[in-house]
VEXVEXFI-737328 format. One line per 4 residues: number of its first residue (from 1); their letters; for each residue x, y, z of C-alpha. Coordinates in steps of 0.25 Angstrom, whole numbers. Layout:
REM VEXVEXFI-737328
NUM> a> X:Y:Z; ...
This chain:
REM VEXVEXFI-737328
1> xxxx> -453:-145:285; -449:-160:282; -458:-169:275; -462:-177:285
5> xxxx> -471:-164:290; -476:-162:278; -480:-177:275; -486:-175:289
9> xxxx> -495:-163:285; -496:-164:269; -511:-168:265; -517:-174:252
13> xxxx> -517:-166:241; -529:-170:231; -528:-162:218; -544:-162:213
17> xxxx> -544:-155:200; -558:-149:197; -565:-160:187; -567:-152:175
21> xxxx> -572:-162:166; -588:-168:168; -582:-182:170; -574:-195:165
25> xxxx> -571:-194:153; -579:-182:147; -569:-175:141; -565:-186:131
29> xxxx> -550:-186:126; -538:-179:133; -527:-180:125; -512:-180:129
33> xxxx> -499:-180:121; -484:-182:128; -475:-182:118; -467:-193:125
37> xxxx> -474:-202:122; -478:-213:135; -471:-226:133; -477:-233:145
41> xxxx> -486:-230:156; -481:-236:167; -472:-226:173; -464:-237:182
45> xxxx> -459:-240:168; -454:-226:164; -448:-215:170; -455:-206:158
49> xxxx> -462:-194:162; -472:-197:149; -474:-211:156; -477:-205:168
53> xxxx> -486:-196:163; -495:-206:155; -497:-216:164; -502:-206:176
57> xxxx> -514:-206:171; -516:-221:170; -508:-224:183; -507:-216:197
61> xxxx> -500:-215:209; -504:-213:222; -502:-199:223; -496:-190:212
65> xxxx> -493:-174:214; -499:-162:207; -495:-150:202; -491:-145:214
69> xxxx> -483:-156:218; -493:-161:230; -496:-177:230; -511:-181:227
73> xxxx> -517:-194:230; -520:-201:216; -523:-216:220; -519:-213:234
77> xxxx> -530:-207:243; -521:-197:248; -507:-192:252; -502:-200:263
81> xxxx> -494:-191:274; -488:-193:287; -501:-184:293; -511:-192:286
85> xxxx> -504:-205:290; -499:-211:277; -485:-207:279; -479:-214:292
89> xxxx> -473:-205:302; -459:-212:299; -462:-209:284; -459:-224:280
93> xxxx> -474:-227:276; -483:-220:267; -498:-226:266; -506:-224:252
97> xxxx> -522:-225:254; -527:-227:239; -539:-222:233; -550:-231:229
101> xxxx> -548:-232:216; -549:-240:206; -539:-245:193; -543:-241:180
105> xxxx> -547:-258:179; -557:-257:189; -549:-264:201; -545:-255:213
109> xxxx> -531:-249:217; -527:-257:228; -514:-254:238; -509:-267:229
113> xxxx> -506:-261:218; -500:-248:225; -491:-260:231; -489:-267:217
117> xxxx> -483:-253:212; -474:-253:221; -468:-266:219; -469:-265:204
121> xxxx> -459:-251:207; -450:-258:216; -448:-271:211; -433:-275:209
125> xxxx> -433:-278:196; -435:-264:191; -445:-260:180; -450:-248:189
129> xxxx> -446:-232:182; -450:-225:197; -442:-233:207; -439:-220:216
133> xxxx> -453:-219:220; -451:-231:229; -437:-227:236; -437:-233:249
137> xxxx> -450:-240:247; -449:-253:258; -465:-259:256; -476:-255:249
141> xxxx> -489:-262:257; -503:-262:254; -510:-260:268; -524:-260:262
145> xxxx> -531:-260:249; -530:-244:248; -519:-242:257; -501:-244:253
149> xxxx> -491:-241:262; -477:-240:258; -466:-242:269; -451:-234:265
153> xxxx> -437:-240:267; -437:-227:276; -443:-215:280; -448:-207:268
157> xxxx> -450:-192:268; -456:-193:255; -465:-206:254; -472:-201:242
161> xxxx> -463:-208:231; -471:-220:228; -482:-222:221; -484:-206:218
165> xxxx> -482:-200:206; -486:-203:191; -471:-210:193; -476:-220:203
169> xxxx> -492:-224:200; -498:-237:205; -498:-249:196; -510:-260:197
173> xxxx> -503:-272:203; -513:-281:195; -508:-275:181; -494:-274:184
177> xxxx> -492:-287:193; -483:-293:182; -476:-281:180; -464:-280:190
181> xxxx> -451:-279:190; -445:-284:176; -457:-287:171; -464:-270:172
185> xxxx> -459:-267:157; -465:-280:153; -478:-276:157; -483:-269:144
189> xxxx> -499:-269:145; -497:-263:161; -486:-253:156; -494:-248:145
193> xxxx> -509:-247:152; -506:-248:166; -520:-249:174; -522:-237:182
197> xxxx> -529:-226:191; -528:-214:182; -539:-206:175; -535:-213:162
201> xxxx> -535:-228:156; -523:-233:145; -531:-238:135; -518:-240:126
205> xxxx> -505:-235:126; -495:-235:113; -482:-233:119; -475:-220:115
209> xxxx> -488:-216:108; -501:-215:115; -510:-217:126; -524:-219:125
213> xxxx> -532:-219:137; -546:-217:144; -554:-211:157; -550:-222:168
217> xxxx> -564:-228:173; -560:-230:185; -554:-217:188; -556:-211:201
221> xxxx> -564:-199:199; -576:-202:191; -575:-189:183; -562:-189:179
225> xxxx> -555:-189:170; -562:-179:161; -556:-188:147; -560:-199:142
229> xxxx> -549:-205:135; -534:-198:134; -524:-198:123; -510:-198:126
233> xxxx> -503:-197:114; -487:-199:117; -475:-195:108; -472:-183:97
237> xxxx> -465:-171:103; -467:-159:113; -470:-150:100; -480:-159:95
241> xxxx> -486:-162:107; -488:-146:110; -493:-144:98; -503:-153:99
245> xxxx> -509:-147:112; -505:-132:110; -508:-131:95; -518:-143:90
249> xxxx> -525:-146:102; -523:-162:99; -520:-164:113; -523:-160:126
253> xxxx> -510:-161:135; -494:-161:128; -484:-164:139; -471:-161:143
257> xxxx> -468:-150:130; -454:-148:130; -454:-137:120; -446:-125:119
261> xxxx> -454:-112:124; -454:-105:110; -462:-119:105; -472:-118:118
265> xxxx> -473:-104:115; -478:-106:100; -487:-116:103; -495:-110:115
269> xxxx> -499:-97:110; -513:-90:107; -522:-101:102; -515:-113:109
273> xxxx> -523:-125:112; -516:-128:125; -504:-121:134; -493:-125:142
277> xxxx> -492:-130:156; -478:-130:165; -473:-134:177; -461:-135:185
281> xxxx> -461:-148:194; -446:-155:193; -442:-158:180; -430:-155:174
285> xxxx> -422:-159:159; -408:-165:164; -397:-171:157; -395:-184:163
289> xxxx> -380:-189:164; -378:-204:161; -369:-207:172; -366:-222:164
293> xxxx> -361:-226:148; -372:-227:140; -363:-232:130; -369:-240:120
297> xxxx> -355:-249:120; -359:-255:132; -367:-268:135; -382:-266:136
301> xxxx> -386:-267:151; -374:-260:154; -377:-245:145; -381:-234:154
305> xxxx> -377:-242:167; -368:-239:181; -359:-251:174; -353:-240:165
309> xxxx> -351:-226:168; -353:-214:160; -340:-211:152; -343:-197:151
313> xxxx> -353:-192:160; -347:-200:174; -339:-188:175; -347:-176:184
317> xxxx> -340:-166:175; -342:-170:161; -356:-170:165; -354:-157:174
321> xxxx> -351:-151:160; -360:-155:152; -372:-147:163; -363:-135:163
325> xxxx> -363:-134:148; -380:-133:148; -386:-120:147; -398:-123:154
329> xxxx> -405:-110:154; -404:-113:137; -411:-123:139; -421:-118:146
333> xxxx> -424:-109:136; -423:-118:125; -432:-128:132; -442:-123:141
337> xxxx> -443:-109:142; -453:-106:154; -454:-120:157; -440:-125:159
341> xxxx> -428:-118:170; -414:-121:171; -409:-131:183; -397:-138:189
345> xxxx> -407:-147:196; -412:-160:193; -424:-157:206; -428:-143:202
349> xxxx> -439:-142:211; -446:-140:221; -438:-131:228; -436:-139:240
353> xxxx> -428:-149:232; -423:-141:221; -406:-135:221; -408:-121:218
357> xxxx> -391:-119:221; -391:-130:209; -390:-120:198; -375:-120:193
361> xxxx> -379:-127:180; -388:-116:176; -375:-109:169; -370:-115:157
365> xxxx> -355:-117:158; -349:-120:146; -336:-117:149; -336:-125:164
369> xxxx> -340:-136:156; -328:-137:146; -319:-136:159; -325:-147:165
373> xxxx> -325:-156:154; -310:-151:153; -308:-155:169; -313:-168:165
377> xxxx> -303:-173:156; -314:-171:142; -304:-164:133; -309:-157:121
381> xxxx> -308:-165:108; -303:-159:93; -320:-161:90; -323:-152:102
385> xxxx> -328:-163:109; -321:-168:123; -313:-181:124; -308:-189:136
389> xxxx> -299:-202:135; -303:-202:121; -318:-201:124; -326:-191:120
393> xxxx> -335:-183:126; -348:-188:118; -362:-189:125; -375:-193:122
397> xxxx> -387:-186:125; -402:-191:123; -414:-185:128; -429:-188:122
401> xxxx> -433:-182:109; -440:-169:114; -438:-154:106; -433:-148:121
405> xxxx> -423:-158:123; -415:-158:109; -414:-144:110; -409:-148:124
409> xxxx> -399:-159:117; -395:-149:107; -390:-138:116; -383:-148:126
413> xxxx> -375:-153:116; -371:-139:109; -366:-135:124; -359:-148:127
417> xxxx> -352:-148:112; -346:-135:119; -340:-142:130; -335:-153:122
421> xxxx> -345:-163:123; -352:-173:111; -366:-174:113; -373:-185:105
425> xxxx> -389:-181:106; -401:-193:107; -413:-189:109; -424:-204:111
429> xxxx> -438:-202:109; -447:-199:123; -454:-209:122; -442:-218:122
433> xxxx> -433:-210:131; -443:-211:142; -448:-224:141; -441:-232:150
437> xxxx> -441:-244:139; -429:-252:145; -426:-256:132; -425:-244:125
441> xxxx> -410:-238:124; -417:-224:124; -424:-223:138; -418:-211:147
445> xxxx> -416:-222:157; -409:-231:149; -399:-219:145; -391:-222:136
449> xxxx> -385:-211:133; -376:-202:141; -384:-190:144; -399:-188:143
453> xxxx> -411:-178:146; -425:-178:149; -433:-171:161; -441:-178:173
457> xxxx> -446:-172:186; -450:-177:200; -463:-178:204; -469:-172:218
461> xxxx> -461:-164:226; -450:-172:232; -437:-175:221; -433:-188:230
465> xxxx> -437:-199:222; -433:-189:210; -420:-190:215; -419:-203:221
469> xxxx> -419:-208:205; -404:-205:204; -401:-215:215; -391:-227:209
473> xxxx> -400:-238:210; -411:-230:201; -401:-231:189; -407:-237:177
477> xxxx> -401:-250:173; -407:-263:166; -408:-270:178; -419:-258:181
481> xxxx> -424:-260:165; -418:-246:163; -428:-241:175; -423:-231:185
485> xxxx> -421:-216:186; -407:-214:189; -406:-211:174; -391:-206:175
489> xxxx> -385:-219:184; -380:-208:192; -375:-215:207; -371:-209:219
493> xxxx> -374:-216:232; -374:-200:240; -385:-199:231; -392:-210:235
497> xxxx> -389:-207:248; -396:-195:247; -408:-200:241; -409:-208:252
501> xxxx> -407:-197:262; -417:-188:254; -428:-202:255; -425:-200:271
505> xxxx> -425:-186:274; -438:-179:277; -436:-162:278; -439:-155:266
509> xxxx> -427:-146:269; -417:-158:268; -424:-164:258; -421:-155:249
513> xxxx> -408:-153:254; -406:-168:248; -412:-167:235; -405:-156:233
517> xxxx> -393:-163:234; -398:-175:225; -398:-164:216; -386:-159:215
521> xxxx> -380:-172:216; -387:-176:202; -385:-163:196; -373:-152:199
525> xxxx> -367:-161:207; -365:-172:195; -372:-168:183; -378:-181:185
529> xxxx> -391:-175:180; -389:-162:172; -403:-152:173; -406:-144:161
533> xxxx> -421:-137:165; -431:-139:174; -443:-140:165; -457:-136:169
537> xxxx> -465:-147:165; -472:-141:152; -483:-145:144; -496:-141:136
541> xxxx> -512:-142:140; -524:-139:130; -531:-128:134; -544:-138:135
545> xxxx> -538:-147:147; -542:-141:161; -537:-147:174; -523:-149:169
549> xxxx> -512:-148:179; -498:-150:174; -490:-156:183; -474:-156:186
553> xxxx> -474:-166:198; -482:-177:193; -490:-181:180; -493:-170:172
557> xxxx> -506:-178:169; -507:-180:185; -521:-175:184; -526:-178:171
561> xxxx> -541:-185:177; -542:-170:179; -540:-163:165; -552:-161:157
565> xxx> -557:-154:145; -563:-139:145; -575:-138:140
């Protein structure tokens, strides 16, 4: 089946939650706390999944996708496919027919400001976090008031990249009209309460703190959503935040708890105030190899940049080593538990897309390790710690400050310290790490530092622009303002290549065949990127929210205009 048959017979899928609540507003305050804590809410700004999160309830796409991975219209009025017309038959255009509906200022959504999006993303001066969305993108046209077609560079067999997703919402073009290229960071009052569709309204937003907001007038659907107003308290840690949905019933939702499973267990047992909600989509903690010196030696500008090559880590077997030297089924159990497995893969699912030969990493291998370090001229020092041409073999590690992922720090570098390697541990607070601030030394785009770990997933179905973010003009550099998601520098024009052919290619079978070898190419083939766990996404609801539906593929707060309060 290729997907050119499938766009040709797939149909709109409208998720309609059941309304519990008696209307807008009547079941006062919803109370959220992430404890990374958002820093922006204009997610072109910030490749942070807590950025992300925020702002989808304020700012939408056309089209998002459920639980179930299916696409739904949000602004758009339904999916366009080959069979009802809105995908051409070359599969070059795709044509979005928009709902009439309103911004939360009163004025109407327009094709504008769907075109206006697209030239605030794509502008050449940079100051856009989700570039890969619009891969191959030619023009973005505005046909009618209601109607945007987008025309491709060449036939695409998966025209669903732009403008879907809480990754690429729709800005209002008369906001953020002085916002483009250089200028995006600039625009502080835009960034911070950006005007939107969403069920909520910011009424003010202290970065890395907190976000108050209230029922969108405007919204849609004149009976949602069920809260007034919402409380979005950023910051603390995943204890804390558990505690304060599972235990004192503070809050109402507690993101992303990365906590051990004993901690879990404790805190949800008889006479718990909320429980715990899972769900594998494609996210997966990895170790990211900086491919160039983050040496603090060097001139500003030039840190973390192809200019200078990693010391260290440019060679595949050093950091072929340091993989084989993880026991990542420890870590699992350390970690996660039930909600985390083992992997070799940076695109764990779906199947279609996923290496399931790819599993020779799941075996620690001390011993291989030391003989590959050995093949690669590091000779063990007096100190235990390897030395090459005088050099040692010294990294630094950071991650952000989260319980989980110092445990993860602490056992990495006990097993590396037995194959010879010094590991200097970091960890930057989240709300720092994952800001995207390009003038903050600490960002995990900026990275400087030689190894770092976090997790982030795909959303939808199809890895393509996933993968296309390791192509080499995506590096981030200060020419882009530290924007782009190539966060290793890794290059290699055959990988571009294949992205390319993967953007043209159209059976599912080959598809897969393809991204597959992306795959490899990043992972057992270089140790580019080094997977640890593939984490269900894991967090905690009170037991008096109904119509909650967590969400691997999207926003977990993808439907929040449905939640409401039991009565």
């Amino acid at each position: 089946m290729t997907l050119k048959s499938f766009l040709m017979g797939a149909a709109a899928v409208l998720a309609a939650a059941p309304a519990f609540g008696a209307g807008r507003g009547s079941d006062g305050q919803l109370n959220l706390i992430y404890w990374q804590a958002p820093s922006i809410l204009n997610p072109y700004l910030s490749s942070g999944t807590k950025d992300l999160e925020s702002s989808s309830i304020v700012i939408e796409p056309l089209a998002r996708y459920n639980p179930k991975g299916e696409m739904v219209p949000e602004i758009a009025a339904e999916i366009p496919t080959v069979a009802n017309g809105g995908v051409s038959a070359d599969l070059k255009t795709i044509t979005w027919k928009l709902k009439d509906i309103k911004w939360s200022d009163g004025s109407p959504v327009t094709a504008d400001d769907v075109v206006f999006t697209g030239q605030y993303c794509m502008d050449p001066a940079g100051g856009c976090a989700q570039l890969s969305h619009f891969e191959n993108v030619d023009k973005i046209e505005a046909v009618d008031p209601h109607t945007v077609k987008i025309t491709f560079k060449q036939p695409m067999p998966n025209p669903y990249g732009p403008f879907v997703s809480y990754e690429s919402p729709i800005l209002q073009k008369k906001q953020f009209a002085n916002c483009l290229g250089a200028n995006a960071p600039t625009c502080t009052a835009a960034n911070f309460g950006p005007i939107g569709t969403g069920p909520f309204v910011v009424t003010s937003f202290k970065p890395n703190d907190t976000i108050e907001l209230k029922a969108n007038p405007e919204y849609r659907d004149p009976n949602k959503p069920a809260f007034a107003t919402v409380n979005f308290k950023g910051g603390g840690d995943a204890a804390a935040a558990a505690r304060a949905v599972f235990q004192t019933g503070e809050y109402d939702y507690a993101w992303n708890l990365q906590l051990s499973p004993d901690v879990l267990k404790g805190m949800t047992g008889p006479g718990a105030k909320g429980k715990v909600v899972v769900a594998f989509g494609s996210l997966v903690e990895r170790l990211e190899m900086n491919l160039t010196d983050a040496s603090p030696s060097l001139p500003e500008g030039e840190r973390s940049t192809a200019k200078h090559p990693n010391p260290i880590l440019s060679d595949p077997k050093v950091r072929q080593a340091l993989s084989m030297a993880i026991d990542r089924n420890l870590l699992v159990e350390v970690g996660y538990g039930q909600a985390g497995k083992a992997t070799c893969n940076l695109v764990p699912a779906p199947a279609a897309y996923a290496d399931d030969t790819n599993t020779g990493c799941l075996k620690q291998d001390v011993e291989g390790a030391k003989k590959l370090l050995d093949e690669a001229g590091w000779k063990v020092g007096p100190d235990g710690i390897r030395v090459k041409d005088g050099k040692k073999l010294s990294l630094t590690y950071q991650t952000s400050t989260n319980s989980v992922r110092q445990d993860f720090q602490s056992l990495i570098k006990q097993w590396w310290a037995q194959i010879g390697v010094d590991t200097q541990l970091k960890n930057v607070n989240a709300s720092v790490f994952f800001g995207g601030d390009p003038g903050s030394p600490d960002t995990f785009q900026k990275f400087y530092t030689d190894v770092e770990m976090y997790a982030n997933n795909f959303t939808g179905t199809d890895p393509q622009t996933y993968l296309a973010q390791y192509t080499c003009a995506k590096a981030p550099r200060p020419e882009t303002q530290w924007q782009g998601e190539n966060i290793n520098r890794f290059c290699d024009p055959a990988y571009d290549k294949l992205v390319a052919e993967l953007g043209a290619t159209a059976d599912i079978a080959k598809r897969g065949e393809i991204a597959r070898k992306l795959n490899d190419m990043l992972t057992k083939d270089t140790n580019t990127i080094v997977p640890l766990v593939w984490r269900g996404t894991a967090s905690g609801v009170s037991n008096s929210i109904q119509g909650e539906e967590i969400n691997a593929w999207d926003s977990e707060l993808w439907n929040i205009a449905d939640w409401s309060r039991k009565k």
